[in-house]
N, CA, C and O atoms as a GROMACS GRO file, in nm:
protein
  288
    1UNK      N    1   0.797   1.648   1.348
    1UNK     CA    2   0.893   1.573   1.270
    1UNK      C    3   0.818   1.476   1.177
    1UNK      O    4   0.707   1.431   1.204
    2UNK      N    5   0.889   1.446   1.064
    2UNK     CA    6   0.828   1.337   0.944
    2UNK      C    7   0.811   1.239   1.024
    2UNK      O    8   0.875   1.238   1.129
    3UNK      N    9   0.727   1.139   0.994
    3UNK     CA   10   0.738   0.992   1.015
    3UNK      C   11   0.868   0.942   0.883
    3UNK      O   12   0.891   0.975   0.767
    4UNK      N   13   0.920   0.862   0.967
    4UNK     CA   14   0.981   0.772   0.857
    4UNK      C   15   0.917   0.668   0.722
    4UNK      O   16   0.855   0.573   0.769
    5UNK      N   17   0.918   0.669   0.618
    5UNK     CA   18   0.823   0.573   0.561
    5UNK      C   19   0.849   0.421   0.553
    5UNK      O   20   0.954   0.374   0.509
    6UNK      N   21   0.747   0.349   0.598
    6UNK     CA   22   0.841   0.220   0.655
    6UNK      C   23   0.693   0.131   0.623
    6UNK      O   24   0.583   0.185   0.612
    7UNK      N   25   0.716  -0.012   0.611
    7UNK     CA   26   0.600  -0.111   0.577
    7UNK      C   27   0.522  -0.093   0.693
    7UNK      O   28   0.402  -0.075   0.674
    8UNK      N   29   0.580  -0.094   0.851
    8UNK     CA   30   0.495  -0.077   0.938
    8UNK      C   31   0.415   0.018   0.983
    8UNK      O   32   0.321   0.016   1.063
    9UNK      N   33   0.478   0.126   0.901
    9UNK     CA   34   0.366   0.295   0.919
    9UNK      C   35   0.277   0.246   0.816
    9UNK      O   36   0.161   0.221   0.848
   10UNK      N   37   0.318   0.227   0.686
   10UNK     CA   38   0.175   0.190   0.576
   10UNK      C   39   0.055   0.090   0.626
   10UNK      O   40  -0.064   0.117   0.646
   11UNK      N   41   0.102   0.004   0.636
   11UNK     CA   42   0.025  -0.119   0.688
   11UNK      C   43  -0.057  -0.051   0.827
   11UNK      O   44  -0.179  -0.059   0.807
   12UNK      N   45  -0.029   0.006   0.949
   12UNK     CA   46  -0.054   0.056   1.046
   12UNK      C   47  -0.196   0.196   0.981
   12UNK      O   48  -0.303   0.231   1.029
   13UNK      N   49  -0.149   0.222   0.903
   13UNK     CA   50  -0.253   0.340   0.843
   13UNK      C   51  -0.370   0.285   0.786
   13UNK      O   52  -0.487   0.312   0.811
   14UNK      N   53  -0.307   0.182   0.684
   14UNK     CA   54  -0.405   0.084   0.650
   14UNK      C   55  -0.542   0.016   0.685
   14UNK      O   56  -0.654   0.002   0.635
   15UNK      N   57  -0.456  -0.028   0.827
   15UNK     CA   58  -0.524  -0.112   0.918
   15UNK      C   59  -0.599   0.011   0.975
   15UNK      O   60  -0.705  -0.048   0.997
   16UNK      N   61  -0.624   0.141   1.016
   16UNK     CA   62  -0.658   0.227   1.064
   16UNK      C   63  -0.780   0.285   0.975
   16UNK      O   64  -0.882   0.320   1.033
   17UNK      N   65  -0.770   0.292   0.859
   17UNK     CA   66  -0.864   0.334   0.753
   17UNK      C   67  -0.997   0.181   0.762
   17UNK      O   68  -1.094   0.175   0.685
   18UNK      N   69  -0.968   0.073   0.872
   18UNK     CA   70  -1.090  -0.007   0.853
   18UNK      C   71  -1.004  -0.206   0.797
   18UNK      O   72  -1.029  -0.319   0.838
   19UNK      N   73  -0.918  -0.159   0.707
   19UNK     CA   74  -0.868  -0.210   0.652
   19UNK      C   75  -0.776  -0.364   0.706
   19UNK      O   76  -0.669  -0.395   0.654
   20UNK      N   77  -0.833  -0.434   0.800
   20UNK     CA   78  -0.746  -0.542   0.867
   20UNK      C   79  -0.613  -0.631   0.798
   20UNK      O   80  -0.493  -0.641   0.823
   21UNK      N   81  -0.730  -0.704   0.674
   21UNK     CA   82  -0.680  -0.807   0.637
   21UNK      C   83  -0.572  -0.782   0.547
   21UNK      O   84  -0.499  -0.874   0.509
   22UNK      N   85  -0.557  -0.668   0.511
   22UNK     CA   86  -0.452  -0.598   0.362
   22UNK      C   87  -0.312  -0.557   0.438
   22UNK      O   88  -0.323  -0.491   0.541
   23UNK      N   89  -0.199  -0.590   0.399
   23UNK     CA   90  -0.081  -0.512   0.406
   23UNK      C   91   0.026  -0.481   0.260
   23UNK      O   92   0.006  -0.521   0.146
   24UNK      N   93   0.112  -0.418   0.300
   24UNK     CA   94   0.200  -0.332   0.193
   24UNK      C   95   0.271  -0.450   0.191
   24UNK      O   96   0.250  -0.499   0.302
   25UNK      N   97   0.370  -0.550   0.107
   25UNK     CA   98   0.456  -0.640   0.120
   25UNK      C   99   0.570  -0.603  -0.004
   25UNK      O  100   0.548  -0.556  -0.115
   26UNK      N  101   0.679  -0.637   0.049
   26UNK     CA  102   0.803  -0.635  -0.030
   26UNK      C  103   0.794  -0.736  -0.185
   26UNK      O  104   0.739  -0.844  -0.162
   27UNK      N  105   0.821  -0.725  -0.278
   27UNK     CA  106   0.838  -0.833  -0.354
   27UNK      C  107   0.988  -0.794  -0.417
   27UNK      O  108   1.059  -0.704  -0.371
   28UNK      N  109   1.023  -0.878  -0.531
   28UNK     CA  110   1.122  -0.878  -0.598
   28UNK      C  111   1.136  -0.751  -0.663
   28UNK      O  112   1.082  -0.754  -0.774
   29UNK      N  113   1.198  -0.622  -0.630
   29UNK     CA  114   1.235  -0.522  -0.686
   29UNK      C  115   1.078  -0.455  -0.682
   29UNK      O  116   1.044  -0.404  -0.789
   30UNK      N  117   1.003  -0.451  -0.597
   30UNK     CA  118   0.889  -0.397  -0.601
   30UNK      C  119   0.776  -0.386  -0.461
   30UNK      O  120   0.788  -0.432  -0.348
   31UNK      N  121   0.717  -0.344  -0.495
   31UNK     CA  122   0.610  -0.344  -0.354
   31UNK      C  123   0.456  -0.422  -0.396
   31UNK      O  124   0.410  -0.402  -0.508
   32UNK      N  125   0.390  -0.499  -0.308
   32UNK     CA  126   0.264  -0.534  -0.395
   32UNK      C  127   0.158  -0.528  -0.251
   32UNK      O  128   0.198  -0.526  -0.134
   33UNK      N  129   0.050  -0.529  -0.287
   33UNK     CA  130  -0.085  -0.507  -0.157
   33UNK      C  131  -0.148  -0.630  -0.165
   33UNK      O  132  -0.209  -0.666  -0.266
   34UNK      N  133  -0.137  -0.699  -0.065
   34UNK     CA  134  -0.134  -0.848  -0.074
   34UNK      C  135  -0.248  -0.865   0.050
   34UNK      O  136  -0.229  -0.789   0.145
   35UNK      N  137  -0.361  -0.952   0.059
   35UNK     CA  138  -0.480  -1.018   0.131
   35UNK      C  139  -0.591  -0.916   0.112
   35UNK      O  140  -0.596  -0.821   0.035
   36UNK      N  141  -0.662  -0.949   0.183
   36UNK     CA  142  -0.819  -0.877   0.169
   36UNK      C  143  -0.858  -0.842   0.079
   36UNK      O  144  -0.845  -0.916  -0.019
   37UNK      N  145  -0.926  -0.716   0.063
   37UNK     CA  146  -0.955  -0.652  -0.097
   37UNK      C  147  -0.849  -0.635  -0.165
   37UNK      O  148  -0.864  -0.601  -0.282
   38UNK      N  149  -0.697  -0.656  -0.106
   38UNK     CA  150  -0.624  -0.641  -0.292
   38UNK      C  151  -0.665  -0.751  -0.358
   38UNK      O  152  -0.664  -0.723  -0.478
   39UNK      N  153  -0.711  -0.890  -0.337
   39UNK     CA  154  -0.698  -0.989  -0.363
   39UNK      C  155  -0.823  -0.915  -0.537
   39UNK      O  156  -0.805  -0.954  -0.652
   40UNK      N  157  -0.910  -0.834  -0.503
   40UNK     CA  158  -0.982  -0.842  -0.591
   40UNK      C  159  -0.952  -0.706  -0.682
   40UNK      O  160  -1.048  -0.658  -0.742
   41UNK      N  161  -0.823  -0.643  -0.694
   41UNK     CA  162  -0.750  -0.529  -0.761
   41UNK      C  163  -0.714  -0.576  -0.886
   41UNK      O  164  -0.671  -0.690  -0.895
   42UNK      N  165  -0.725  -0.504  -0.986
   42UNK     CA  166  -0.721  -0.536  -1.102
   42UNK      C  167  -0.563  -0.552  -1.122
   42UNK      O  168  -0.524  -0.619  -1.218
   43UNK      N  169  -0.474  -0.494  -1.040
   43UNK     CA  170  -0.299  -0.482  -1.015
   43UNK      C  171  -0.294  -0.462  -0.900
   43UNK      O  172  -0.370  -0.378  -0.853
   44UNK      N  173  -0.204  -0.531  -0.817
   44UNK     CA  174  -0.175  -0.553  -0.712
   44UNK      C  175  -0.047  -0.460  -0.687
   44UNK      O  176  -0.034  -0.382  -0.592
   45UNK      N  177   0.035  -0.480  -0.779
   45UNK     CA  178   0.206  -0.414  -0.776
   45UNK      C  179   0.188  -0.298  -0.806
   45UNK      O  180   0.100  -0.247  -0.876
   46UNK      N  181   0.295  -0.242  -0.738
   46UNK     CA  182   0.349  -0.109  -0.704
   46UNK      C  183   0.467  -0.102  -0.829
   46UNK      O  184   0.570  -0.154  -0.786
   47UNK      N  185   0.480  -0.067  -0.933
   47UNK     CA  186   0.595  -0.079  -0.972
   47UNK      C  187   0.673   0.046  -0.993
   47UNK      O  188   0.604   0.140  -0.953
   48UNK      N  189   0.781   0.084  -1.035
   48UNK     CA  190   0.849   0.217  -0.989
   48UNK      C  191   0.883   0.263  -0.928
   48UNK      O  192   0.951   0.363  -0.956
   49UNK      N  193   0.855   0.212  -0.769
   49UNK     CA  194   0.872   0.266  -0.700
   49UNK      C  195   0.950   0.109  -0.528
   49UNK      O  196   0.919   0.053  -0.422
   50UNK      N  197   1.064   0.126  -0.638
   50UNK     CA  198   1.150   0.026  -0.564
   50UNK      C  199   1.160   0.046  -0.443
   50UNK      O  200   1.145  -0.051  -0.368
   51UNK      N  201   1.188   0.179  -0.387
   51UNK     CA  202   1.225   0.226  -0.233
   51UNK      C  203   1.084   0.262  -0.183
   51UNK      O  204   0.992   0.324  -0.238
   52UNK      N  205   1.095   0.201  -0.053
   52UNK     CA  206   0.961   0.262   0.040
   52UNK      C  207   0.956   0.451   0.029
   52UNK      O  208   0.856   0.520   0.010
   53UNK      N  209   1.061   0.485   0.042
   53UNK     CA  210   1.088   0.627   0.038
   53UNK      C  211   1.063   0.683  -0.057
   53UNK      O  212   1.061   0.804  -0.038
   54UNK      N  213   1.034   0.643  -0.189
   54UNK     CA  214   1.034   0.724  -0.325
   54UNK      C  215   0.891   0.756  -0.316
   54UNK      O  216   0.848   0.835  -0.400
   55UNK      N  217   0.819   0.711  -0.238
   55UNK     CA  218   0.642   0.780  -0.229
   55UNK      C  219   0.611   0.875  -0.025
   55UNK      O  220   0.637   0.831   0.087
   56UNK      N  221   0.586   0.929  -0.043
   56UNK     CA  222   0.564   0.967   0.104
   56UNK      C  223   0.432   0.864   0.171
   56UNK      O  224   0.399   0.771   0.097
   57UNK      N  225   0.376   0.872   0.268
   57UNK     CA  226   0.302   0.785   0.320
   57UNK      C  227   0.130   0.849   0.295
   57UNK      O  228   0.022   0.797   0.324
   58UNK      N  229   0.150   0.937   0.250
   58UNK     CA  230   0.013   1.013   0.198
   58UNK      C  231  -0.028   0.978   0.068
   58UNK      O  232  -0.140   1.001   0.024
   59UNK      N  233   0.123   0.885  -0.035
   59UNK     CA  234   0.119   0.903  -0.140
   59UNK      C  235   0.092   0.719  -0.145
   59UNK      O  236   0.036   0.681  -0.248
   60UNK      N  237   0.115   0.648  -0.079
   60UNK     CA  238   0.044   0.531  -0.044
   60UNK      C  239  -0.058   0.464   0.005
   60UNK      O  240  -0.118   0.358  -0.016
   61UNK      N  241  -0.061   0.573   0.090
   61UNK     CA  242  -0.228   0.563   0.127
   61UNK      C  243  -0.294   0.614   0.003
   61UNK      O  244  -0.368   0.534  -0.055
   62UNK      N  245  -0.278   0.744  -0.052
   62UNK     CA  246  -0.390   0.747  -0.170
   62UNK      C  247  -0.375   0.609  -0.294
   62UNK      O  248  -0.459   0.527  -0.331
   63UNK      N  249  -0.254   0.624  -0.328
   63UNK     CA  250  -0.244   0.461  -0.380
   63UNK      C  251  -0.320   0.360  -0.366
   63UNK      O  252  -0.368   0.316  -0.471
   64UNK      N  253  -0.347   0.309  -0.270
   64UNK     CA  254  -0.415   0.189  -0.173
   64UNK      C  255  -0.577   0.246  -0.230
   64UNK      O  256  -0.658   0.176  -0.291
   65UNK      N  257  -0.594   0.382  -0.192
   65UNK     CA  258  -0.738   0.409  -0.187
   65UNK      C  259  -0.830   0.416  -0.354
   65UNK      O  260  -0.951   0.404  -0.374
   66UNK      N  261  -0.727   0.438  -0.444
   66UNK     CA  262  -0.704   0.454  -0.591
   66UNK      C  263  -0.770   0.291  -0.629
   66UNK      O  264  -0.877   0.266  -0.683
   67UNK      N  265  -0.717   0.243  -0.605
   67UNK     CA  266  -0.684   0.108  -0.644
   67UNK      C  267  -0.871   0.068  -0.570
   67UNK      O  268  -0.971   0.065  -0.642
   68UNK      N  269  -0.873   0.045  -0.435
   68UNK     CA  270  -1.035   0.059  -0.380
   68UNK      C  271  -1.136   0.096  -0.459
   68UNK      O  272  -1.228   0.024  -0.497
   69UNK      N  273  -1.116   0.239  -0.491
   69UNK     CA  274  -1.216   0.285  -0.566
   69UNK      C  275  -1.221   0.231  -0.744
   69UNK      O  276  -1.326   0.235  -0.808
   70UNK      N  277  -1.125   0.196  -0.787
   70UNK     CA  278  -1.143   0.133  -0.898
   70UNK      C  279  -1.182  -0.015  -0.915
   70UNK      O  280  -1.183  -0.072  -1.024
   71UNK      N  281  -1.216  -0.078  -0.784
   71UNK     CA  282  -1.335  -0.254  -0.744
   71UNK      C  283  -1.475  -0.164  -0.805
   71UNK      O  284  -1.504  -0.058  -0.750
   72UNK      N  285  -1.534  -0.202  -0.888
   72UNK     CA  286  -1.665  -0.193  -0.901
   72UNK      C  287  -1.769  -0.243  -0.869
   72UNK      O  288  -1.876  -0.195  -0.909
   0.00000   0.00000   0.00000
C-alpha cells in the first residue's frame, strides 16, 4: 500500500537520509524547508505545490536533494 504523503513521512525520510536539523514546514499557501542546510538554499519555498499531495514523497525527497546539490 502507498504511504500517505504527510509532513511527518517527509521530515521522517529526511531525517533518515542523515539530515536532523531540516524539516518540511507549512507556510502561507505554500511549503518551505526550514533549519539546517536549508538555511543556506538559495530558495527555501516550495511554491506550486499548495497540497502535500500534489508531489509524491519521492518527488520531495528529490526536491530536498535538488536544492543540496545546488550549495556549492
Amino acid at each position: 500500500m502507498k504511504k500517505r504523503v504527510t509532513l511527518r513521512v517527509i521530515n521522517k525520510e529526511i531525517r533518515a537520509m542523515g539530515y536532523r536539523n531540516v524539516e518540511l514546514v507549512r507556510g502561507n499557501g505554500y511549503y518551505y524547508w526550514f533549519g539546517g542546510i536549508a538555511g543556506r538554499f538559495h530558495e527555501s519555498g516550495v511554491y506550486g505545490s499548495p497540497f502535500l499531495g500534489s508531489m509524491t514523497l519521492r518527488q520531495w525527497v528529490d526536491d530536498f536533494r535538488r536544492r543540496v546539490s545546488g550549495i556549492g
